[in-house]
C-alpha positions as CSV (number, residue, x, y, z in Angstrom):
1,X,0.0,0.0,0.0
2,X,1.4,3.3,-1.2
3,X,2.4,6.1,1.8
4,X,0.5,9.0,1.6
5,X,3.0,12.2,1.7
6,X,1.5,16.2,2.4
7,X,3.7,18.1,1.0
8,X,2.9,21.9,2.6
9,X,3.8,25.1,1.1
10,X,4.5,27.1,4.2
11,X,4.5,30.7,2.8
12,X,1.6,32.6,2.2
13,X,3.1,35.9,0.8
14,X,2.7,37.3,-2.3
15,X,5.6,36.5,-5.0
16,X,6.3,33.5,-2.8
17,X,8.9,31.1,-4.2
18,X,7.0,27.8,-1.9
19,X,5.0,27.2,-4.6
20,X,8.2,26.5,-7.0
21,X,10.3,24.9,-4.4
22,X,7.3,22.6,-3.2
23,X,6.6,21.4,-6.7
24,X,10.0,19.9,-7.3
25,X,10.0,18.4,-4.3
26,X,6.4,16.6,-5.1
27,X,7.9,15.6,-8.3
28,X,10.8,14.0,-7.1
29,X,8.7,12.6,-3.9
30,X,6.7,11.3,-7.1
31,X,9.0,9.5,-9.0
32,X,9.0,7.2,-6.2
33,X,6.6,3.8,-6.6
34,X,6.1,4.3,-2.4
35,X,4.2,7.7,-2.2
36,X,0.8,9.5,-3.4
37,X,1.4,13.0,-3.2
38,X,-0.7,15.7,-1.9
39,X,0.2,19.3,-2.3
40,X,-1.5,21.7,0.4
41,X,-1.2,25.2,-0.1
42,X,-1.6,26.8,3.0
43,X,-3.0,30.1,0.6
44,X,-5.2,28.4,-0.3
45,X,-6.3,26.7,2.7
46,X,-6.9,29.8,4.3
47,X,-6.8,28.8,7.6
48,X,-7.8,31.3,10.3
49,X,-5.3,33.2,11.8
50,X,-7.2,33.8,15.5
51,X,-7.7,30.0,16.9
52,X,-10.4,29.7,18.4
53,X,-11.7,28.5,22.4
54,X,-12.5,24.8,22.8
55,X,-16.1,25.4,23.1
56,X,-16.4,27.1,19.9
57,X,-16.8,25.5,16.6
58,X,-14.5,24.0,14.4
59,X,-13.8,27.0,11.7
60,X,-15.0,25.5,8.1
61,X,-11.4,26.0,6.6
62,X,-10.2,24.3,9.5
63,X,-12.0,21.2,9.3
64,X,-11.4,20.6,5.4
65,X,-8.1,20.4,5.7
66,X,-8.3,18.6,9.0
67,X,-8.9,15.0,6.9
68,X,-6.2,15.8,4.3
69,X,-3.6,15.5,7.2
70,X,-5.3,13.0,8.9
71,X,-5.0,10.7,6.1
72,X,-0.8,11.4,5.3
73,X,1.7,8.9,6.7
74,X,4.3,11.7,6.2
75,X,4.6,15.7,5.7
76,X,7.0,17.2,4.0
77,X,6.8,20.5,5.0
78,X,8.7,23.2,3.0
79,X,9.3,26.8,4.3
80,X,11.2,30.1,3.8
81,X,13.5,31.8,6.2
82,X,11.9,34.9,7.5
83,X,14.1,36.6,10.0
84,X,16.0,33.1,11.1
85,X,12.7,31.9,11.2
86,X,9.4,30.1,9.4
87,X,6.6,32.1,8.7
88,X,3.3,32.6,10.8
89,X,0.6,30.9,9.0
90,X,2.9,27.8,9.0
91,X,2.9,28.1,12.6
92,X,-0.9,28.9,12.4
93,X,-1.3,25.8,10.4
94,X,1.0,23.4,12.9
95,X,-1.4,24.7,15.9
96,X,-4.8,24.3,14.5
97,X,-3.9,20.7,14.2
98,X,-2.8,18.5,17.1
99,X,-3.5,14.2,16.8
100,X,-3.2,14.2,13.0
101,X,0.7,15.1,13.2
102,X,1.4,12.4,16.0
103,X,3.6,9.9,15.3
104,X,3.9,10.5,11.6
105,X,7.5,11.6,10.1
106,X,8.2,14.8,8.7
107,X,11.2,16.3,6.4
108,X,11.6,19.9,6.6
109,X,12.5,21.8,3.2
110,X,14.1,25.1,4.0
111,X,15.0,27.7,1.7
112,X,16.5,30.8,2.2
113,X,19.9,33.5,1.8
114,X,23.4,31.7,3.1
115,X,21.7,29.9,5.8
116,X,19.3,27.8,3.3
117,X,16.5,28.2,5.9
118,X,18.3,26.3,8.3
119,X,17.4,28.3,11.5
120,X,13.6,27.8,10.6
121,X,14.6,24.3,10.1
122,X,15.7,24.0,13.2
123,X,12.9,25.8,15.2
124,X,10.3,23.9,13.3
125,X,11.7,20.5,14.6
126,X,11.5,22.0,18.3
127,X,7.5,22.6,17.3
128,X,7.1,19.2,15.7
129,X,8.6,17.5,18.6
130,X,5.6,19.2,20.9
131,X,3.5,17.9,18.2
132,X,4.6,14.0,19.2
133,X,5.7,14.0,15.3
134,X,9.0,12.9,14.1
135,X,11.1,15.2,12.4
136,X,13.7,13.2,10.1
137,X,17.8,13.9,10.5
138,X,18.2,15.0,6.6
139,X,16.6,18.6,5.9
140,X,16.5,19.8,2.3
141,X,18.8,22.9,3.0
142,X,18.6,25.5,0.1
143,X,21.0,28.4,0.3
144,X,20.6,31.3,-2.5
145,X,18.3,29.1,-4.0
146,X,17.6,32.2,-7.0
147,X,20.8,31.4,-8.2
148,X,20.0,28.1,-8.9
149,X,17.6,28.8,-12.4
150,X,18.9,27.1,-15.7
151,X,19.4,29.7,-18.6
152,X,16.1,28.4,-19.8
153,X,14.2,29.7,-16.9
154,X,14.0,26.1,-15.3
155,X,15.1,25.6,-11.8
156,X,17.0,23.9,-10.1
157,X,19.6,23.8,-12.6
158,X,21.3,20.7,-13.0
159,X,24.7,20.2,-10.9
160,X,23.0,22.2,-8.2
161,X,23.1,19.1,-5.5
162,X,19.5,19.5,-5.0
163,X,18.3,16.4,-6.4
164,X,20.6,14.2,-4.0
165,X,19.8,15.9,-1.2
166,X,16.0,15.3,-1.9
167,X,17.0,11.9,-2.7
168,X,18.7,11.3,0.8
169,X,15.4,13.0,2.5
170,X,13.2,10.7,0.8
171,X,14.6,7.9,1.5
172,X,14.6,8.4,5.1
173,X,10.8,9.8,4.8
174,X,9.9,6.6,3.4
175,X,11.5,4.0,5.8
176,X,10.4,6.1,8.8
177,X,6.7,6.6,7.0
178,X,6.6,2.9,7.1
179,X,7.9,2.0,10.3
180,X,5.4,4.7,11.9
181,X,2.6,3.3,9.7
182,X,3.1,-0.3,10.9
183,X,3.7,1.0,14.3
184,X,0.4,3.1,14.4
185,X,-1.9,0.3,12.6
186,X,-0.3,-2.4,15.6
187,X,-0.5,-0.3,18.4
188,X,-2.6,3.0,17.6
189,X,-0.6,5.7,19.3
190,X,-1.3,7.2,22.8
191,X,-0.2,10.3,23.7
């Protein structure tokens, strides 16, 4: 049975570069037999940026997109580095959830100036480990990613080392997908 992957554009700000970097990494997620890919665009989610009380109903944007990460054995979660951090609807986004992050794996995809995002990479695994989700070693680290388009417009450009660090990422995403998988449909998790 193929792994369900989320891959989650992070960014919500106009003349966003997410979009780009979060389709390559679907495709390359998708040349793999294992994985279904499913590309959530937190724009488009719109998810509400107040949360609201526990007594209160479950926002509507809230609640369609609640199933979509129910249903992923893995996230792969791609975000820019806003001042040596990740943006505030991805945070949003991570706290309108709770139980349908727990015990799944996540890879983080950072982009960014020199750093390659790393600093958000790094905060963002501090939030997923509140989140009883497993964020994987590898990190897709891209520094000065704008200087990685081809002459023809494409991007990455080949001999940028992109591919075999998504390659690396993936393959620990899958083997910890499937070890959490088997895990959860053996023993369904308790928090």
């Amino acid at each position: 049975m193929k792994l369900r992957l989320a891959v989650i554009i992070g960014s919500t700000r106009n003349g966003r570069f997410g979009p780009t970097v979060a389709g390559w990494f679907a495709q390359q997620a998708a040349k793999r037999a294992a994985f279904d890919v499913d590309l959530v665009d937190l724009a488009v989610a719109n998810l509400p940026s107040t949360m609201t009380d526990t007594d209160e109903p479950t926002p509507a944007e809230v609640a369609v997109l609640a199933p979509r990460l129910a249903a992923a054995d893995a996230f792969a979660v791609v975000t820019p580095e806003y001042n040596s951090s990740f943006p505030a609807p991805l945070k949003t986004a991570l706290d309108w959830y709770y139980e349908e992050w727990h015990a799944k794996p996540v890879a983080i995809v950072a982009y960014g100036r020199e750093s390659g995002g790393l600093y958000a990479a790094a905060q963002l695994r501090q939030v997923f480990t509140e989140l009883q989700a497993v964020a994987i070693r590898n990190t897709v680290s891209l520094p000065c990613y704008w200087e990685q388009f081809a002459a023809d417009g494409s991007w990455p450009r080949s001999g940028s080392g992109y591919e075999a660090a998504a390659k690396n990422t993936l393959d620990q995403l899958v083997w910890w997908a499937r070890a959490l998988r088997n895990a959860r449909t053996e023993h369904p998790y308790q928090p």
